[in-house]
C-alpha angles and dihedrals in degrees: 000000000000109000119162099198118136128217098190109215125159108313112236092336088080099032084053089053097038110025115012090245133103111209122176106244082252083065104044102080128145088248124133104258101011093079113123110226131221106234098268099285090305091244131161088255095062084071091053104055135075123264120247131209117248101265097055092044082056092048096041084050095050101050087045085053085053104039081060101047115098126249101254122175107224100224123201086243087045092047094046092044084055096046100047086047084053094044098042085049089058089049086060097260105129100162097060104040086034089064092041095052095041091053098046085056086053101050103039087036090226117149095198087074092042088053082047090062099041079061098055095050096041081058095047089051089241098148096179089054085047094058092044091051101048086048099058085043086058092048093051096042119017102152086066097104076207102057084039083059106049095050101048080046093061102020091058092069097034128088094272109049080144072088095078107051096085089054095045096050086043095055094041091045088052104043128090116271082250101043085041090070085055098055098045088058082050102050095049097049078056094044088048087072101052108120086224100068095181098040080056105039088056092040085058082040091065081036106069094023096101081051106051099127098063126099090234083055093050093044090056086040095057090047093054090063096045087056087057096050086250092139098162093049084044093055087040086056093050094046092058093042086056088051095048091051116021109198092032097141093204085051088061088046103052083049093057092041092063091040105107089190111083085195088054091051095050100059095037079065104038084047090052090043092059090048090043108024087177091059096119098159078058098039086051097046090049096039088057087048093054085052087055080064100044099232090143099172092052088046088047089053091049101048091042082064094052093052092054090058092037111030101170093044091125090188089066104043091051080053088056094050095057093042087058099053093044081057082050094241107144092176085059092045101046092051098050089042098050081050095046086058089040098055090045085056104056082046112067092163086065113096099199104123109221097202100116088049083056090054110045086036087067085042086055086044096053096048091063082045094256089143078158092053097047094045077049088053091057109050082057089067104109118244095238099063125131113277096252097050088047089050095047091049089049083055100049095049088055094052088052097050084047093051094047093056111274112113100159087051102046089054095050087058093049084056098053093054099092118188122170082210116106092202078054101049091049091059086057099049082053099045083060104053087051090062098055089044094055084050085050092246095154106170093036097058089040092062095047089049091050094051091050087051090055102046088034098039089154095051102117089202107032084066089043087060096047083053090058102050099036081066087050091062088030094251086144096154078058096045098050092047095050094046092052091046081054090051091046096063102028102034085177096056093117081182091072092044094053094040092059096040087047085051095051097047098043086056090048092237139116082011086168097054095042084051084053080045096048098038093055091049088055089051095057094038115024096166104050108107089204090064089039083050092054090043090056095050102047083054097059095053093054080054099246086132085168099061090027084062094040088059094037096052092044086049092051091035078064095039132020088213120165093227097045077048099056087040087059091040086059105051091041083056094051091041080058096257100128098157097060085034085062096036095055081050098061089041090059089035082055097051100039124003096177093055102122103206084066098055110040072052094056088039093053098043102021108205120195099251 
């Protein structure tokens, strides 16, 4: 029987309390052969005897399945009854076949027909028939681990999940000490879906109670409490489980979840790790706490750790990649990155979708001018990624063909991207206009940013953009208009603030006014270098070249940017440092020749580089 009708549980969550087994919902099905087990009861006796290969475990199973089943006499009434329900079924009838079906299993008392009917309305989307169905499969067979499966699986979430205690206190009484931590872990993640929380919560509650020694009792404990906003019994249960057990790592866990104090947490963990150096769940825990504080280089030491022990862990090293480019380490970046792809690769099972490493890795490939390389990154992108990801990759490879030269190509592919959306559209029409811009195409790309304005006149960024590129013509008047409608309709944008204070102060006017600007935009952002990098530079034209060169070298310090770069040059030189001024020059001449705001600087100063 080949059936591919799934009855969706709860994932590997059920199949690890009732089978052993963690099987993805597409795999549960009530299909013969794909059934997840339940270890074999778990007993004591399990340890005793000896393994056997997988053959003979199927075999062994199979006879056990039959030694259970009931000897029914197939009648020919019974036969044609059968055959007209299968057929009928066929036809797309479900309610008729589905009774027959149900009331010949209650009547011959074989669970074969009642797991026949769990099938049908499972088919048919009746959730209510299903579970009546995979109930009356349990009663007729509950010692099948599968039938035992199913109905915890769709009774946990029904009316009567009083149903499942029986089954609950008979698996954990059975199991190994060691299996029985697991399974209180488990129980509680099933009972955490009951629509009743606090008839489940009491029903855990008689559960764990003849184990309540036990670090795994003390851990749900603790998290019982926490459920119920009881932070000070939860930290007293995690306490005890850790004293219990002294290097549990959920334990720890659990200590440092209910610990309001992030200094705390941090040396409860840095106090664990020296006693058990191997705790990763801990060293990753801690390393992404350390990230919270944005202490990056401490968080970079502590997942490269992880990844020695652990090479192929593509989470960390996606960690690690991030962690790069916010140190502004491109090199870093560009190798985890590279592994993380790599290891996703080699592993087609795995689900993560890499399309955001892609991405930022032909970001990392055009900044050392690979535009090869980056166009290469792309095409790597899967096709069944999510829209936006496919869109934004369509944009960037339009920018990259622009940037490379061809225009003309890299506008026939902007016309053959079609969206119904209009946030969409306007991104296009944008996207255009950049193009023409980067081929210094002006007026072109005036005229194409104009007309966006007028058909998307509530688009936020598309008038942030047009501010931007009305300066660059010196249409001021224009840019200022279009940065205070921006801040009109999105008074959070930080980007409008800073782009009209930058303005001001780069024209040497309204300096006043563009220090109020910048300072909001601060406010609203205090870690963006760009806005560091304005601050900085208002300051030095209202000639306070100390606390101009504090906010420029912390800007530069987040982001090696060739503008930031020529700002700093600039107050150094007029410190008197001409050597660093010079230095910081070649580094942004290096980066990036063409940038204008360091050559009109070297024109205007003309250092000897």
């Amino acid at each position: 029987m080949k059936n591919a009708f799934a009855i969706v549980t709860v994932s590997g969550l059920l199949a690890g309390l009732l089978s052993g087994c963690a099987a993805s919902p597409q795999q549960q099905s009530l299909a013969a052969g794909d059934e997840a087990r339940f270890g074999q009861q778990q007993s004591a006796q399990q340890e005793t005897e000896p393994e056997l290969d997988e053959e003979e475990l199927a075999a062994k199973q199979k006879a056990d399945e039959e030694a259970r089943l009931p000897k029914v006499e197939l009648t020919p009434v019974m036969l044609e009854q059968l055959m007209k329900a299968e057929f009928a079924f066929r036809n797309g009838d479900w309610q008729g076949p589905y009774l027959t079906v149900y009331n010949l299993a209650q009547r011959t008392g074989d669970p074969r027909l009642a797991r026949r009917a769990a099938e049908m309305a499972v088919a048919a989307k009746q959730a209510d028939d299903t579970l009546a169905a995979v109930r009356l499969w349990y009663r007729l067979d509950p010692d099948s681990d599968e039938a035992t499966q199913y109905f915890v699986g769709m009774a946990v979430t029904s009316d009567k999940i009083s149903e499942l205690e029986p089954i609950f206190e008979q698996r954990l009484r059975e199991a190994t000490p060691t299996r029985r931590g697991v399974l209180l872990f488990q129980v509680q993640q099933l009972l955490g879906r009951a629509k009743d929380k606090e008839a489940a919560i009491a029903m855990l509650e008689r559960l764990i109670a003849p184990y309540e020694n036990t670090m795994e009792a003390r851990v749900v404990r603790a998290q019982i409490a926490l459920v119920r906003d009881d932070k000070a019994l939860a930290r007293s249960e995690a306490q005890a489980a850790l004293a219990i057990k002294p290097d549990a790592e959920i334990a720890l866990l659990m200590l440092a979840q209910v610990t309001e104090d992030e200094a705390q947490v941090v040396a409860l963990m840095q106090k664990f790790l020296k006693s058990y150096p191997k705790a990763s769940d801990v060293r990753a825990a801690y390393a992404r706490v350390l990230v919270n504080r944005k202490d990056y280089p401490a968080a970079r030491r502590e997942f490269e750790l992880l990844v020695k022990a652990q090479p192929d862990n593509v989470a960390h090293l996606y960690a690690l990649g991030i962690l790069a480019t916010q140190m502004n380490d491109a090199l870093g970046a560009e190798q985890y990155f590279t592994r993380f792809v790599e290891v996703l690769g080699r592993n087609p099972d795995d689900e993560r979708d890499p399309s955001r490493a892609l991405l930022i890795l032909s970001q990392l490939a055009e900044e050392r001018n690979d535009l090869v390389g980056a166009l290469q990154w792309l095409d790597k992108v899967p096709e069944g990624t999510d829209p936006q990801t496919r869109f934004n990759t369509q944009l960037r490879r339009v920018h990259l063909v622009g940037k490379g030269g061809d225009v003309n190509s890299a506008r026939r592919l902007l016309a053959e991207i079609k969206t119904d959306d209009p946030a969409r559209q306007a991104q296009l029409m944008a996207a255009e206009a950049q193009l023409l811009r980067e081929a210094n195409q002006l007026q072109e790309a005036y005229a194409v940013m104009e007309a966006a304005t007028k058909r998307f006149p509530k688009n936020p960024d598309l008038l942030y953009d047009f501010a931007l590129l009305a300066e660059k013509l010196g249409k001021v008047d224009v840019m200022e208009a279009q940065l205070r409608e921006v801040m009109a309709q999105a008074p959070d944008n930080h980007h409008a603030y800073n782009a009209l204070g930058y303005s001001l102060a780069e024209r040497n006017v309204r300096l006043q006014e563009a220090y109020g600007l910048i300072t909001k935009a601060l406010d609203m952002a205090p870690e963006d270098p760009f806005i560091m990098d304005s601050m900085g530079w208002v300051h030095y034209r209202m000639g306070n070249l100390v606390e101009a060169e504090k906010f420029l070298r912390r800007a530069y310090g987040l982001r090696k940017d060739p503008e930031i770069a020529v700002h700093l040059g600039e107050v150094l030189w007029q410190k008197g440092d001409k050597s660093a001024a010079e230095k910081l020059w070649r580094e942004a001449s290096a980066k990036d020749p063409q940038n204008d705001t360091l050559r009109t600087t070297l024109a205007r100063l003309r250092p000897a580089l």
